[in-house]
Backbone as numpy.savetxt, mean C-alpha at the origin, in Angstrom:
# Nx Ny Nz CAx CAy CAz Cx Cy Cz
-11.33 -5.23 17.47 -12.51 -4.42 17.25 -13.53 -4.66 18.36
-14.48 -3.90 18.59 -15.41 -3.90 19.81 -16.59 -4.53 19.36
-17.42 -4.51 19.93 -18.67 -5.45 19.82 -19.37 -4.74 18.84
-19.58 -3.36 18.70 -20.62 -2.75 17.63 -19.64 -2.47 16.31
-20.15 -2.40 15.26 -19.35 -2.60 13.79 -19.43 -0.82 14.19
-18.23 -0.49 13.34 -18.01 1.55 13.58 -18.82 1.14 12.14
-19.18 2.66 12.05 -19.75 3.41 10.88 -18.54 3.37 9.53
-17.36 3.48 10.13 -16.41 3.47 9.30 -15.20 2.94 9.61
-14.28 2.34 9.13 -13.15 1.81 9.54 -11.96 2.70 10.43
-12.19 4.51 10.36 -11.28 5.19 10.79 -11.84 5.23 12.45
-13.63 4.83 12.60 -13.81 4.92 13.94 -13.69 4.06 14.56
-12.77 3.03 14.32 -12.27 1.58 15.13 -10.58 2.77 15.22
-10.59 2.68 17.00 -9.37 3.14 17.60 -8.08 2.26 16.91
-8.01 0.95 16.79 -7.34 0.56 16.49 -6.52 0.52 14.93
-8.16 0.96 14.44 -7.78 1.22 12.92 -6.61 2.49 12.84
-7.10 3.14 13.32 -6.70 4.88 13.50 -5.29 4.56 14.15
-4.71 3.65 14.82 -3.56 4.00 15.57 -2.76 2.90 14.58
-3.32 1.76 13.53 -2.47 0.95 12.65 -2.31 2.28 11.59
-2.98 2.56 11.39 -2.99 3.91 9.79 -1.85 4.79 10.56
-1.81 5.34 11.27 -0.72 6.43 11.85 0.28 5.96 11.76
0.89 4.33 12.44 2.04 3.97 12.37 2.51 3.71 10.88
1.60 3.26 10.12 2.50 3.30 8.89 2.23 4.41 8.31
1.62 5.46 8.61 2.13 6.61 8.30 3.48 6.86 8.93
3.78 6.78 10.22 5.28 6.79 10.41 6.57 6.34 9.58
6.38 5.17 9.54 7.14 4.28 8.70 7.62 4.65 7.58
6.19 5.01 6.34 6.52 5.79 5.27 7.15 7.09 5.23
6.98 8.00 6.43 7.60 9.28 6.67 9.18 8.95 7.15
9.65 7.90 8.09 10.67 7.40 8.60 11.67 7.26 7.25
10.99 5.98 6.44 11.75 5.74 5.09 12.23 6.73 4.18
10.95 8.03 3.96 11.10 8.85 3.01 12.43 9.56 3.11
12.65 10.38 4.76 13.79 11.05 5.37 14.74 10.18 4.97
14.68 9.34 5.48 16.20 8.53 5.40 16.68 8.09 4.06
16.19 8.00 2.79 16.25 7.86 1.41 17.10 9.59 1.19
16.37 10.18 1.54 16.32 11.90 1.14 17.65 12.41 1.63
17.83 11.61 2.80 19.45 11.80 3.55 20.79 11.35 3.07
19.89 10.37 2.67 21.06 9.33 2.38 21.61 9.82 0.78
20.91 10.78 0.13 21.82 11.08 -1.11 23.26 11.99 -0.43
22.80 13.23 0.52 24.34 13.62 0.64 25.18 12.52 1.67
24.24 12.14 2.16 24.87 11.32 3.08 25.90 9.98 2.39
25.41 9.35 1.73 26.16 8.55 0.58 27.48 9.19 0.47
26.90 9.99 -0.42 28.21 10.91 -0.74 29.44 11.58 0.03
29.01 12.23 0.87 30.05 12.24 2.20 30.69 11.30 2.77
30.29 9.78 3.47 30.86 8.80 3.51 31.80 8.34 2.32
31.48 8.15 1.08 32.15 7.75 0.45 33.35 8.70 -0.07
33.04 9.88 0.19 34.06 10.73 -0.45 35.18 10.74 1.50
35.16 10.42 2.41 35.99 10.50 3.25 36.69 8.86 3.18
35.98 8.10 3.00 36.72 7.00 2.89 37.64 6.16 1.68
37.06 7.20 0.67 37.71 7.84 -0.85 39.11 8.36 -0.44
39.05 9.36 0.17 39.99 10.37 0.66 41.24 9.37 1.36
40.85 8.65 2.57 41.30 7.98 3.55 42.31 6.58 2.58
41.84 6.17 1.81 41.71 4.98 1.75 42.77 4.97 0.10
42.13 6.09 -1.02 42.67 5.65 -1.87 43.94 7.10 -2.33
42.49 8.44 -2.04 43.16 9.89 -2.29 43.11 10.40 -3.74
42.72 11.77 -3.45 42.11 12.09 -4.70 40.62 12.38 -4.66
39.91 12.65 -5.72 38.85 13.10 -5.64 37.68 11.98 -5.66
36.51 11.57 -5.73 35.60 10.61 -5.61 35.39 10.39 -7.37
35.69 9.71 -7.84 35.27 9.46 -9.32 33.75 8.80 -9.62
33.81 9.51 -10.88 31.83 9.31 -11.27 31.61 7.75 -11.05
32.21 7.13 -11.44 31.90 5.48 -11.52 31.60 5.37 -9.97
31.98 5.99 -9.13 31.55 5.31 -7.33 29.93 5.84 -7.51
30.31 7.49 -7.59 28.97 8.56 -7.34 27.56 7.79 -8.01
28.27 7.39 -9.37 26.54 7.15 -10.08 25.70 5.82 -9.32
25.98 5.10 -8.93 25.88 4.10 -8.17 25.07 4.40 -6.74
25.75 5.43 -6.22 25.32 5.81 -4.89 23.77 6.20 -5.42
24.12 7.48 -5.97 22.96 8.81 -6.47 21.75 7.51 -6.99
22.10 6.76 -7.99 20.93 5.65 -8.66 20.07 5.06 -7.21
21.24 4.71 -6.17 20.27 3.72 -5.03 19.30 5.05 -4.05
19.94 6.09 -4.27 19.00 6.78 -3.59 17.99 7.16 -4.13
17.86 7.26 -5.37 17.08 7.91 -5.85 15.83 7.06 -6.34
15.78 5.47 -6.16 15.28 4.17 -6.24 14.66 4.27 -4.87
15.63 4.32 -3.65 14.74 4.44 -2.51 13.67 5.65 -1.81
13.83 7.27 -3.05 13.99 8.00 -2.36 12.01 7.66 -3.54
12.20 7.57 -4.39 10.90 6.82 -5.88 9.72 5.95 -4.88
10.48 4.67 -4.42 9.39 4.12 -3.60 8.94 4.42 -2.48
9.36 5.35 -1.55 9.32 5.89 -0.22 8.24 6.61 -0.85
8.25 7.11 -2.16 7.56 8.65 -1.72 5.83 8.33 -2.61
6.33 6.76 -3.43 4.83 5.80 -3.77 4.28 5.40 -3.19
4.74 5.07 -1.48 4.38 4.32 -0.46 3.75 5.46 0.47
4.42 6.43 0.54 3.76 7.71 1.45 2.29 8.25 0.61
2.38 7.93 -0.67 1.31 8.82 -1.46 0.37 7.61 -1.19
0.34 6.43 -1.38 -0.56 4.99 -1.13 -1.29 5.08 0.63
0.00 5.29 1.42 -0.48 5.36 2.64 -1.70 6.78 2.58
-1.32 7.68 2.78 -2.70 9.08 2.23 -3.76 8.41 1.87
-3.82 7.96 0.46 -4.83 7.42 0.02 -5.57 6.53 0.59
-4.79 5.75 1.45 -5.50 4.82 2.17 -6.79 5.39 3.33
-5.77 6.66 3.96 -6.99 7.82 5.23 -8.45 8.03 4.45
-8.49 8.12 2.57 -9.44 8.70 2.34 -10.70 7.50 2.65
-9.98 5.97 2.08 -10.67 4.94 2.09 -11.15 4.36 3.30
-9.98 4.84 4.49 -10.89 4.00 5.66 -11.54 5.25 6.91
-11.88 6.54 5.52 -12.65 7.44 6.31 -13.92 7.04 5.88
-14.12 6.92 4.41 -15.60 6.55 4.12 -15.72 5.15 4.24
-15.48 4.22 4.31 -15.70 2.81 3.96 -15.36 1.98 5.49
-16.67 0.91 5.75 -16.67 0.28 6.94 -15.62 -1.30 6.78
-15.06 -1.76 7.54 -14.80 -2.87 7.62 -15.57 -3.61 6.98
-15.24 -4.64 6.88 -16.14 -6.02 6.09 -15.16 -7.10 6.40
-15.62 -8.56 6.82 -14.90 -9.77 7.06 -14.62 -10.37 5.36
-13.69 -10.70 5.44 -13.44 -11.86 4.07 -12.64 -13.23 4.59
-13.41 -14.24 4.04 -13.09 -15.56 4.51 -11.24 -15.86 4.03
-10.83 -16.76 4.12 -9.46 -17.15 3.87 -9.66 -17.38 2.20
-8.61 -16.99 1.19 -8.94 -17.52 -0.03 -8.23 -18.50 -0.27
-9.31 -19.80 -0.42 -9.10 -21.12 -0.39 -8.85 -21.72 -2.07
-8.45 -20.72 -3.07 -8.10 -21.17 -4.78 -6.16 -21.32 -4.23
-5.91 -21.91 -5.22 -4.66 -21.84 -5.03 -4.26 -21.04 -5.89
-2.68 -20.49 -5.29 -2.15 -19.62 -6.08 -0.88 -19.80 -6.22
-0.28 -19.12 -7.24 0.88 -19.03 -7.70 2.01 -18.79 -6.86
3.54 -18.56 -7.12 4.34 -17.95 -6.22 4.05 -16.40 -5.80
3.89 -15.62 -6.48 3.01 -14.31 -6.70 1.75 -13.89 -5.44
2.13 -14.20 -4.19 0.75 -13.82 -3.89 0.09 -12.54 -3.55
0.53 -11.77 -3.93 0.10 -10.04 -4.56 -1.70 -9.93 -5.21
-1.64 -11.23 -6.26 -3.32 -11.28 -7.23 -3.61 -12.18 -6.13
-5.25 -11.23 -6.59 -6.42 -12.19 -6.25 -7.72 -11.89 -6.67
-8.67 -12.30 -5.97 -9.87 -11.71 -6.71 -10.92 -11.45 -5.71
-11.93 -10.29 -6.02 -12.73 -10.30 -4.64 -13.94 -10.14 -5.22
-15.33 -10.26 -4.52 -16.82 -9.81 -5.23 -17.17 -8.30 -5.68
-17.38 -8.45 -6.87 -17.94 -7.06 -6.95 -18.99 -6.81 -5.98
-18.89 -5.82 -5.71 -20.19 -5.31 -4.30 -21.50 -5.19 -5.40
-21.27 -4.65 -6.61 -22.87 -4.82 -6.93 -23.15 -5.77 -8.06
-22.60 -6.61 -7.70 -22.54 -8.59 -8.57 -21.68 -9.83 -7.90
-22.27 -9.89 -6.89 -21.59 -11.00 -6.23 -21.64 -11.89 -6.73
-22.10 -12.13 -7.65 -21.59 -13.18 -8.48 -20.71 -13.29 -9.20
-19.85 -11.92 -9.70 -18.99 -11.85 -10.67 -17.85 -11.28 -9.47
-16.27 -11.67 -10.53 -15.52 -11.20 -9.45 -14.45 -10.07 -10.22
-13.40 -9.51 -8.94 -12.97 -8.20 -9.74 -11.27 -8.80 -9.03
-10.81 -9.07 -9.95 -9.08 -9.12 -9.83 -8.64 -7.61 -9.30
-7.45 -8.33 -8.50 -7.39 -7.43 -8.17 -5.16 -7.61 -7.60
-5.03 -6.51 -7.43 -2.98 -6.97 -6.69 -2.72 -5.96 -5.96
-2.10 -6.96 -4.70 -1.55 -6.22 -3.59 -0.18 -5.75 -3.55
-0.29 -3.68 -3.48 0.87 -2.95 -3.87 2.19 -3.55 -2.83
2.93 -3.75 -3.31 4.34 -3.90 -2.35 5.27 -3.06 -2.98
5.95 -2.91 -1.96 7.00 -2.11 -1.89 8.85 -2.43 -1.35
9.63 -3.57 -2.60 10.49 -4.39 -2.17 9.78 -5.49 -2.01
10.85 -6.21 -1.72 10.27 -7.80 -1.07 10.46 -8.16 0.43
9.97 -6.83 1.23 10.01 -7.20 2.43 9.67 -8.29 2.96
9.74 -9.08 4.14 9.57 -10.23 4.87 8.34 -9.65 5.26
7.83 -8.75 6.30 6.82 -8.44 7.06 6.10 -8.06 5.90
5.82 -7.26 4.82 4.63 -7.47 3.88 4.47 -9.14 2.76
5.01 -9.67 2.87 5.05 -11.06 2.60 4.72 -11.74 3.63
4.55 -12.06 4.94 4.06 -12.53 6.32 2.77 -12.01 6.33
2.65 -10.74 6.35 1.29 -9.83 6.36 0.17 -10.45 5.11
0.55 -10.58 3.64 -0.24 -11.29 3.02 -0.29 -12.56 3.19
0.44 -13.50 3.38 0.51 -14.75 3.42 -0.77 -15.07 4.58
-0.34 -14.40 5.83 -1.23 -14.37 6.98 -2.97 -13.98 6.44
-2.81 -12.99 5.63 -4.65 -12.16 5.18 -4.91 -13.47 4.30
-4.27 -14.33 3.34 -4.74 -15.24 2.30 -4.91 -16.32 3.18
-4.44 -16.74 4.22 -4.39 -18.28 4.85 -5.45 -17.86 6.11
-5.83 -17.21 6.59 -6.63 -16.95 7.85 -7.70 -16.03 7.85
-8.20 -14.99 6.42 -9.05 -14.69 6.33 -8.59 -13.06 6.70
-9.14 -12.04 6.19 -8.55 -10.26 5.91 -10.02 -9.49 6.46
-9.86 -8.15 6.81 -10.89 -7.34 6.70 -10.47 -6.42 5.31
-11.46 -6.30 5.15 -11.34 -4.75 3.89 -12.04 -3.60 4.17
-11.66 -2.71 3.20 -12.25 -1.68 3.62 -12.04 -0.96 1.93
-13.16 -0.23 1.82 -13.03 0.21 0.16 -13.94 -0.56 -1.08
-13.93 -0.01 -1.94 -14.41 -0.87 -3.59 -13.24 -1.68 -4.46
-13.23 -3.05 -4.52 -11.99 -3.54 -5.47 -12.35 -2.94 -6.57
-12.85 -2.59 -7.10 -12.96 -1.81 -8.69 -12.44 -0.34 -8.70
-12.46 0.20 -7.45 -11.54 1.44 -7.73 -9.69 1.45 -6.58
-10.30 0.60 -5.32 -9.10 0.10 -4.65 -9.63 0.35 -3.44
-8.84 -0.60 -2.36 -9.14 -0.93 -1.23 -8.00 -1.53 0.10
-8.18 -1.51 1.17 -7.31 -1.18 2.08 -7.55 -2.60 2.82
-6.73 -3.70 3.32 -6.83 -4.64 3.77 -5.74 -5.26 4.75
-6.81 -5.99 5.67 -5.57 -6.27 7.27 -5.99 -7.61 7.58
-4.82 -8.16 7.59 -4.86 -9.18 8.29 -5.49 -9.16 9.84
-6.40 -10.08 9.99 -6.98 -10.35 11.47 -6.25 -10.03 12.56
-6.37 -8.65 13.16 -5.80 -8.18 13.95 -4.90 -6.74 13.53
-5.34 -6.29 12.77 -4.72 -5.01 12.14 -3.69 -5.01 12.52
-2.38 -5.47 12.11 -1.12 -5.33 12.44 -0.21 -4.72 11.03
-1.09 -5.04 10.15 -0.64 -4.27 9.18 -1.70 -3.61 8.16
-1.69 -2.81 7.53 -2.35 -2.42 6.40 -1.83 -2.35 4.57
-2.64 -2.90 4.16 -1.99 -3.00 2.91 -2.53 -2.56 1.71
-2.29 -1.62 0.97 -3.13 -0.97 0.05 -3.56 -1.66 -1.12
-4.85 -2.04 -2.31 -4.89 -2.78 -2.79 -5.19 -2.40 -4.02
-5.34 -2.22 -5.07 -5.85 -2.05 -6.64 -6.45 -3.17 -7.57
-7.23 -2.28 -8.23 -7.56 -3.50 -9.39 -7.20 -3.75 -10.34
-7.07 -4.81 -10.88 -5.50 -5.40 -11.44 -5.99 -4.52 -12.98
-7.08 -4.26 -13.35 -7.85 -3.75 -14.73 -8.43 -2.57 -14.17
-7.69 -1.51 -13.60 -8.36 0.22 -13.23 -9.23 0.11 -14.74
-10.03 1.10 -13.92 -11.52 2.08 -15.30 -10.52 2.79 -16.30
-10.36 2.40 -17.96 -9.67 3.11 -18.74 -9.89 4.79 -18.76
-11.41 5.28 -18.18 -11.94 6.39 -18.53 -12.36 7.05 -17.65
-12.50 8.20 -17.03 -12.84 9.04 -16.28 -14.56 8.95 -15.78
-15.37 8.86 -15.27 -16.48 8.80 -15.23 -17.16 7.69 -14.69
-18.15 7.47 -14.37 -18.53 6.06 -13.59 -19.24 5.26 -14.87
-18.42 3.92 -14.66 -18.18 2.67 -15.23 -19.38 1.90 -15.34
-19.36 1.28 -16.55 -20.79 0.55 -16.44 -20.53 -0.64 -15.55
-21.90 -0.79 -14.99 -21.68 -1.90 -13.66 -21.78 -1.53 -12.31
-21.20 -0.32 -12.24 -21.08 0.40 -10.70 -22.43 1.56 -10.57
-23.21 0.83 -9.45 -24.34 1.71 -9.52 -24.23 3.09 -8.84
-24.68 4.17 -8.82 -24.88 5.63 -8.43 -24.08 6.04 -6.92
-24.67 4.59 -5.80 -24.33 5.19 -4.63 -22.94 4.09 -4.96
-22.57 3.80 -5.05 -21.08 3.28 -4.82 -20.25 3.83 -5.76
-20.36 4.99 -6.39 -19.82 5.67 -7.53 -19.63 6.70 -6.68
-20.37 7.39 -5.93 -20.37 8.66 -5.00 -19.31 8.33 -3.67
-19.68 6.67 -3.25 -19.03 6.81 -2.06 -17.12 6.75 -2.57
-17.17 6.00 -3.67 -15.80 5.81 -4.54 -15.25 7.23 -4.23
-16.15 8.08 -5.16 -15.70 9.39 -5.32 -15.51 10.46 -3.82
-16.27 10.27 -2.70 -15.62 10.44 -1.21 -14.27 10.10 -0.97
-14.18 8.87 -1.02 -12.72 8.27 -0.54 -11.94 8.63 -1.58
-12.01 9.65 -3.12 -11.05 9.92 -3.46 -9.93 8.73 -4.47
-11.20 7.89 -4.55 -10.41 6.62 -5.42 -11.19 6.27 -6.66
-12.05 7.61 -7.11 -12.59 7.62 -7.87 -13.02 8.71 -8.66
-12.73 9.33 -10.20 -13.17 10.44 -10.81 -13.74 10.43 -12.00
């Protein structure tokens, strides 16, 4: 980041070119889930053919069709999370957060952050994953041991990078608002800016 804080997290260049790539990523995954149902199927029905002869029986197919359709489910939770994320780091500026020094469980997904209008009280909160990748497990491990930027409200959800935006990671609160409408606790202008970024109705 440059010497002056942006107005918003999308006007840090760097922000803008980490958000695109995993917009790639999620678009990369989605295709290749989406492919891979006929694609499955074709492979297995030539090496079906090759190998045993005869037609492909349901017991191979359901198997295939289930894993695609598992990858084709989270690709397309991860593409809708990534979106959501453009709305949050259009309205909402960076902010530093220190390393969180509580200990935690094997789980490190929870945590907890300040409510912006009660810093004294705090708002649980868990980081979405998608699988048990290595690089989003490195990526949190790295934001909990060395300190994260954010961007967003933990009470409606928020967007967070390890020092050096190398990754972005979408975040929720572990207790969303049961009810439509702004929540007691959350004052007027952070109810409006919620409702900008689209992480709030």
């Amino acid at each position: 980041m440059g010497d002056e804080t942006p107005r918003t997290a999308f006007d840090d260049p760097d922000t803008l070119r980490a958000w695109q790539r995993t917009l790639r990523r999620s678009t990369t995954a989605l295709t290749f889930w989406s492919l891979s149902l006929p694609g499955f199927f074709v492979v297995a029905t030539l090496l079906w053919e090759s190998l045993v002869g005869g037609s492909l029986p349901v017991y191979v197919i359901v198997p295939l069709v289930l894993v695609s359709a598992v990858g084709i489910g989270l690709s397309e939770r991860r593409r809708s999370h990534v979106k959501q994320m453009k709305g949050i780091l259009s309205v909402y500026a960076w902010q530093d957060h220190a390393p969180l020094k509580s200990v935690h469980s094997g789980d490190i997904a929870h945590f907890q952050l300040p409510d912006p209008d009660a810093s004294n009280q705090r708002v649980s909160v868990v980081a979405l994953r998608y699988g048990l990748g290595k690089q989003w497990r490195a990526a949190m491990t790295e934001a909990r041991d060395q300190g994260f930027a954010l961007a967003g409200d933990p009470r409606f959800g928020i967007v967070i990078t390890p020092r050096g935006q190398r990754e972005l990671i979408a975040v929720r609160p572990k207790h969303p608002p049961l009810s439509s409408g702004r929540p007691n606790g959350v004052d007027e202008a952070s109810w409006q800016q919620a409702q900008a970024a689209g992480i709030a109705h």
